[in-house]
C-alpha positions in Angstrom: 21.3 -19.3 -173.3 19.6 -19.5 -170.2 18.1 -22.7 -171.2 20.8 -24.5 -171.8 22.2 -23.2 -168.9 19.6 -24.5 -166.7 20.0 -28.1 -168.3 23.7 -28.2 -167.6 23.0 -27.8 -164.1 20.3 -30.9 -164.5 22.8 -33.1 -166.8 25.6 -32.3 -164.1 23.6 -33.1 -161.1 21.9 -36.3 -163.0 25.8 -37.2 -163.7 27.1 -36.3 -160.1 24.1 -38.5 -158.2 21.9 -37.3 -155.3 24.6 -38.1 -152.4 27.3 -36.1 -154.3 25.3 -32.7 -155.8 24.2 -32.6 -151.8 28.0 -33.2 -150.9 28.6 -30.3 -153.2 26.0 -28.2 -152.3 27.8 -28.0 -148.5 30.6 -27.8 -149.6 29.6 -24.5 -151.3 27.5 -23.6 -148.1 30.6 -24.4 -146.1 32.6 -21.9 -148.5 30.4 -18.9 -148.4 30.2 -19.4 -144.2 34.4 -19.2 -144.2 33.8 -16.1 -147.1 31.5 -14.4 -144.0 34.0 -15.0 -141.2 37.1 -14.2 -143.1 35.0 -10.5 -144.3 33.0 -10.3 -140.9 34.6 -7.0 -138.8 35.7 -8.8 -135.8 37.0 -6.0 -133.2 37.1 -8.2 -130.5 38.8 -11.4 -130.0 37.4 -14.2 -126.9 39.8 -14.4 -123.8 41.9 -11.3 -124.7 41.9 -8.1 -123.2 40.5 -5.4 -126.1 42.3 -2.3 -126.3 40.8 0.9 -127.2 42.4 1.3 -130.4 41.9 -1.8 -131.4 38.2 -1.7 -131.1 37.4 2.3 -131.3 36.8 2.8 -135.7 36.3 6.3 -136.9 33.2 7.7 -137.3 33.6 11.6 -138.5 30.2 12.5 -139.3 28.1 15.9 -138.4 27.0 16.2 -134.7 23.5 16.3 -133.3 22.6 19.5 -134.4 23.5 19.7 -137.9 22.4 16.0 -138.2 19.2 17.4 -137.2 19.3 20.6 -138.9 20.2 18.8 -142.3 16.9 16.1 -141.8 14.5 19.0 -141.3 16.2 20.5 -144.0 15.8 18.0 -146.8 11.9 17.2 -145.3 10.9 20.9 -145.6 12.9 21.7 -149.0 10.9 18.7 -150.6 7.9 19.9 -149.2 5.9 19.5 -152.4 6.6 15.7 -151.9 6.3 14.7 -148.1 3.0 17.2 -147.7 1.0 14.7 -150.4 2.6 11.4 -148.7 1.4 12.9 -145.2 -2.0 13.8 -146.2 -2.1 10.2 -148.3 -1.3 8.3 -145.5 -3.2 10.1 -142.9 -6.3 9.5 -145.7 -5.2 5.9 -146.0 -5.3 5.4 -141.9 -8.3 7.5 -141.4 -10.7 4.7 -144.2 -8.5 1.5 -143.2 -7.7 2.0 -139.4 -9.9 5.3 -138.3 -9.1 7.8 -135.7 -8.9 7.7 -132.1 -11.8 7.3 -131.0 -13.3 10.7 -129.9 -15.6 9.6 -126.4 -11.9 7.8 -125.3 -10.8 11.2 -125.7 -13.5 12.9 -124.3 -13.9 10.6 -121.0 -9.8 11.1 -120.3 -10.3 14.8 -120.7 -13.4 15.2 -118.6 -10.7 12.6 -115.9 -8.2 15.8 -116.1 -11.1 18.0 -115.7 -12.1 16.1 -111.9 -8.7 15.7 -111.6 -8.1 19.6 -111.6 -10.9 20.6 -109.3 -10.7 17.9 -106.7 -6.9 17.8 -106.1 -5.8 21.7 -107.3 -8.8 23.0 -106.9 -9.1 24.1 -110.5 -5.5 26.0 -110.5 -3.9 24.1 -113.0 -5.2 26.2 -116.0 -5.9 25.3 -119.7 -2.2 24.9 -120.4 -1.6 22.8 -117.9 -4.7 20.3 -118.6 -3.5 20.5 -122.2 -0.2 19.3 -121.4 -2.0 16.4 -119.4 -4.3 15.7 -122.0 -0.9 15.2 -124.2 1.2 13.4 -121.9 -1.6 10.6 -121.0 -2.9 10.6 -124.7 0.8 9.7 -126.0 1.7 7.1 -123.3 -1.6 5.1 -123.0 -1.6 4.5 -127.0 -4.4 6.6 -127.4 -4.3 6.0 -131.6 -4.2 2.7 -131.2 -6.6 1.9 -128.6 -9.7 0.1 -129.7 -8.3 -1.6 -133.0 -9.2 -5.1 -133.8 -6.6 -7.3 -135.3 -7.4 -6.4 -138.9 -7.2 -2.6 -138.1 -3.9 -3.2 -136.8 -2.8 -5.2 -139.6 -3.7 -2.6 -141.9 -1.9 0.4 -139.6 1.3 -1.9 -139.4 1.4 -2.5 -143.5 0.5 1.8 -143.8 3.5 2.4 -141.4 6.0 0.1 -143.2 4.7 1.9 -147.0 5.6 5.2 -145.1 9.0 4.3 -144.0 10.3 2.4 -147.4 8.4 5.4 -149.8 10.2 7.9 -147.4 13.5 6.3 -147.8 13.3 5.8 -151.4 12.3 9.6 -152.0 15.5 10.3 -149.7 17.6 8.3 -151.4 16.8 9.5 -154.7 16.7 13.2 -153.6 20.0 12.7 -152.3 21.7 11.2 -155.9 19.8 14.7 -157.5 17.1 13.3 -159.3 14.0 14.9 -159.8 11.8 12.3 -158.1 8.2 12.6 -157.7 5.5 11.0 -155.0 4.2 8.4 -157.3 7.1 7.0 -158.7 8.1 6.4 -154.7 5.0 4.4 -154.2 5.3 2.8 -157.6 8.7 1.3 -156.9 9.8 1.6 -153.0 7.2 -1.2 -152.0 9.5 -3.9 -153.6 11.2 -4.7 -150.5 8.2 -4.8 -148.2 9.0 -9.0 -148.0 12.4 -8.5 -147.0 11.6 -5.6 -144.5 9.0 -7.9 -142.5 11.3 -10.5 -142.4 13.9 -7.8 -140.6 11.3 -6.7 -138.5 11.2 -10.5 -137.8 14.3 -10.7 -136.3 13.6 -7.6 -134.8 11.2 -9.5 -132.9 13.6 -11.9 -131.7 15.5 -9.8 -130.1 12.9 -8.0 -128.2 11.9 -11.3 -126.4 14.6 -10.5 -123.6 12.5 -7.5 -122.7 9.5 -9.3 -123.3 10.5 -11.2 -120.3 11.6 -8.9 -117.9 7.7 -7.4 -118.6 6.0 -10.8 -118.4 8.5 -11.8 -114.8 8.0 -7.7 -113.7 4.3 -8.1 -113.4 4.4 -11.6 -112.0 7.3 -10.1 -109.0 4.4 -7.4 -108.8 1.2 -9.6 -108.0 3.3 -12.4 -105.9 5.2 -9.5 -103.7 8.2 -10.5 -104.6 9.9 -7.1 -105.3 9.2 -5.9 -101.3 12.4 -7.5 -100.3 14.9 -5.6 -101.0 17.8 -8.0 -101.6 15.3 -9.9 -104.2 14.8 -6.2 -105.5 18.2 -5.4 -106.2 18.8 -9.1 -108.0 15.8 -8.7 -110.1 16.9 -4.9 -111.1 20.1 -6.6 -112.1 18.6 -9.3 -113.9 16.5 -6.8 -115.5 19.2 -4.5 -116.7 21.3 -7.2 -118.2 18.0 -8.8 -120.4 17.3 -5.0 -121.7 20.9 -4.0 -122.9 21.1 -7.3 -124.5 17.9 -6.3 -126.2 19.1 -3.2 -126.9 22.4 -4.2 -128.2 21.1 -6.6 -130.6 18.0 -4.3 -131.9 20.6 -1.5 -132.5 21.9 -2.8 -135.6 19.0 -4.5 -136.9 17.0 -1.2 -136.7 20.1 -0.1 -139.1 19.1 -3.4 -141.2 15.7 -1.5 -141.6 17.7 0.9 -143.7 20.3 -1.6 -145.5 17.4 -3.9 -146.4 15.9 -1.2 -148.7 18.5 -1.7 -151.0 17.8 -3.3 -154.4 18.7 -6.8 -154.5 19.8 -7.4 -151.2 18.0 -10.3 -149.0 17.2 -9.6 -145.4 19.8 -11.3 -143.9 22.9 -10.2 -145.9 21.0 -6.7 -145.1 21.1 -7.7 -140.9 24.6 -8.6 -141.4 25.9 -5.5 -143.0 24.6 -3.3 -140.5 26.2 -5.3 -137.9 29.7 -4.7 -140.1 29.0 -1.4 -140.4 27.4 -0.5 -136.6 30.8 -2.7 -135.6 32.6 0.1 -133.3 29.6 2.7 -133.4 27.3 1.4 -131.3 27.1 3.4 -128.7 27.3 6.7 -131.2 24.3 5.2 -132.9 22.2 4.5 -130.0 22.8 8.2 -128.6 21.9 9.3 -132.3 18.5 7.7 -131.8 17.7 8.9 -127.9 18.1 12.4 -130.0 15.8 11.8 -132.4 13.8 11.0 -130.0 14.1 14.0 -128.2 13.6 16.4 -131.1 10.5 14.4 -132.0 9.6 14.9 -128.2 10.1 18.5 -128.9 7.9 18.7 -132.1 5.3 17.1 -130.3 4.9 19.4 -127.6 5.6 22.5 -130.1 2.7 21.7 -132.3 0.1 19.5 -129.8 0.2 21.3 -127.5 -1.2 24.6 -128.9 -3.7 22.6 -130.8 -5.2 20.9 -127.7 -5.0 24.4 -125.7 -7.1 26.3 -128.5 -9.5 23.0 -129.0 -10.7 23.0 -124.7 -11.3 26.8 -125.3 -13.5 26.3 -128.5 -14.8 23.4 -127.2 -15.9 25.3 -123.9 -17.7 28.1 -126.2 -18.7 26.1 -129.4 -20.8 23.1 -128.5 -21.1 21.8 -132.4 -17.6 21.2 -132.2 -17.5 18.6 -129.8 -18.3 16.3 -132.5 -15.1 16.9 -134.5 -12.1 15.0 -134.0 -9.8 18.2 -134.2 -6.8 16.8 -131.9 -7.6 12.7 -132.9 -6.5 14.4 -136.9 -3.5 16.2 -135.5 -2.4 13.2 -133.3 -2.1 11.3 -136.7 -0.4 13.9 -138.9 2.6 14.2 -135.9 3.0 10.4 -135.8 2.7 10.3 -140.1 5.6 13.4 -139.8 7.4 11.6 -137.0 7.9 8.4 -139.2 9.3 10.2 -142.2 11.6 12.4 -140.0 12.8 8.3 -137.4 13.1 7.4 -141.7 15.2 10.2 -143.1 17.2 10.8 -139.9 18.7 6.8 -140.0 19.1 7.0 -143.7 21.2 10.0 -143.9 23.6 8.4 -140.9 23.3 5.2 -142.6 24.6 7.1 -146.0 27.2 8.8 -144.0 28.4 5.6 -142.8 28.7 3.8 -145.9 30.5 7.0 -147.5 33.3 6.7 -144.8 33.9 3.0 -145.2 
């Protein structure tokens, strides 16, 4: 059947001619573009005022908390499966990428150490350095300082296999089937073309900030930001290239989600997370500054400690200056962090599609 199928098509483009099949062809094109516009959520309308009600859709979901509370929940109830994918990953990062590297580490903490004695004259205590040491690892990259190109590669393609095996584990644990590790990476991987094609538009819609970074540092070296007339334009111009950004990434970070779905191409996935973000936006974006947050929270609950206790030990046990003790921890937060950013848009995503 699917032969003769296929040589109907042939016999009816052979009998239709090149200039007609193409004439056909956008003519279909044509049809599914109306099919998009006349199904596309359109809450605003050009050169009319928008009312509240007209634009405002219901969104009756859990708040902050229990949204949080439930995330946690499902990650530490399925512990038997996110430990192995952690501890796989980490594995995987630690032969393809490597850690931190440990004299970076080293010659920022001995900085902190200087820092101490010569500014606060050595009152700012172990906790205090530690919470330094944190703050200054996290913000200048510290994990991914050093890489070449190929060990970046490699940490991009382990972070995408995290997010799409945590969603399909979620999504499956979430329908009540008794899902196990393997059969996540076995099957959740199919989409990984579609997902770095997202992630391409994704990309796209970044290049707004991009330029307020490439024309910040350029007002920077030519003085151009002194003036304070010039300062207040360029803020303005600033602030209007980032919210675009922001408006734009919002929905196709939702994509990220939609696009794990089987069968469906990357840009059907982009524009169903516009419909569905439609109205939301704003709801969504606070959602994520949470998450955010909480992580923020994790970070400095569990770091924290482990960079206190490893100065001390380090101070008293010299062999263990060679161990990358906080360089191993750094990676399991940002492994955990993943699969929490993962499960946390997926269950709102669900939530979303359950209420439309």
């Amino acid at each position: 059947m699917p032969k003769q199928h296929s040589r109907s098509k042939k016999e009816e483009s052979v009998k239709l001619g090149l200039i007609p099949s193409i004439k056909l062809k956008l003519a279909k094109q044509k049809d599914r573009r109306k099919l998009r516009e006349q199904t596309k959520v359109k809450l605003h309308k050009s050169f009319k005022r928008s009312y509240r009600e007209d634009y405002d859709r219901k969104t009756e979901i859990p708040g902050l908390m229990a949204h949080t509370a439930l995330t946690f929940k499902i990650i530490f109830q399925n512990k038997k499966i996110f430990i192995p994918l952690i501890i796989l990953i980490v594995l995987s990062n630690i032969v393809l990428v490597g850690l931190m590297s440990q004299e970076s580490y080293d010659t920022f903490r001995d900085a902190v150490d200087e820092t101490n004695e010569n500014i606060t004259q050595g009152q700012l205590g172990n906790l205090g350095k530690a919470g330094l040491l944190l703050i200054g690892t996290i913000t200048t990259g510290g994990l991914a300082r050093g890489m070449t190109e190929v060990q970046q590669v490699f940490m991009v393609i382990l972070l995408l296999i995290t997010w799409l095996v945590t969603i399909y584990l979620v999504r499956h644990i979430l329908a009540g089937h008794k899902i196990k590790l393997r059969d996540g990476l076995y099957n959740a991987l199919t989409p990984l073309i579609s997902t770095f094609c997202v992630l391409g538009v994704i990309f796209l819609e970044l290049i707004p900030i991009f330029i307020v970074i490439i024309t910040y540092s350029a007002a920077i070296s030519t003085g151009f930001l002194e003036t304070p007339f010039y300062a207040l334009i360029y803020f303005i111009f600033a602030a209007l290239l980032t919210l675009l950004s922001v408006y734009l990434v919002s929905s196709s970070l939702l994509a990220m989600i939609a696009v794990t779905a089987p069968g469906l191409y990357p840009m059907t996935a982009v524009n169903t997370a516009t419909d569905l973000i439609a109205g939301r936006r704003i709801r969504f974006i606070i959602r994520v500054f949470y998450a955010f947050f909480v992580l923020a929270i994790c970070w400095i609950v569990v770091m924290l400690p482990v960079i206190f206790v490893d100065n001390i030990l380090r101070e008293n046990i010299e062999w263990l200056e060679s161990i990358p003790i906080v360089s191993v921890f750094l990676l399991n937060m940002t492994v955990f962090s993943l699969i929490y950013l993962a499960t946390y848009l997926y269950l709102f995503y669900r939530q979303l599609l359950d209420m439309d």
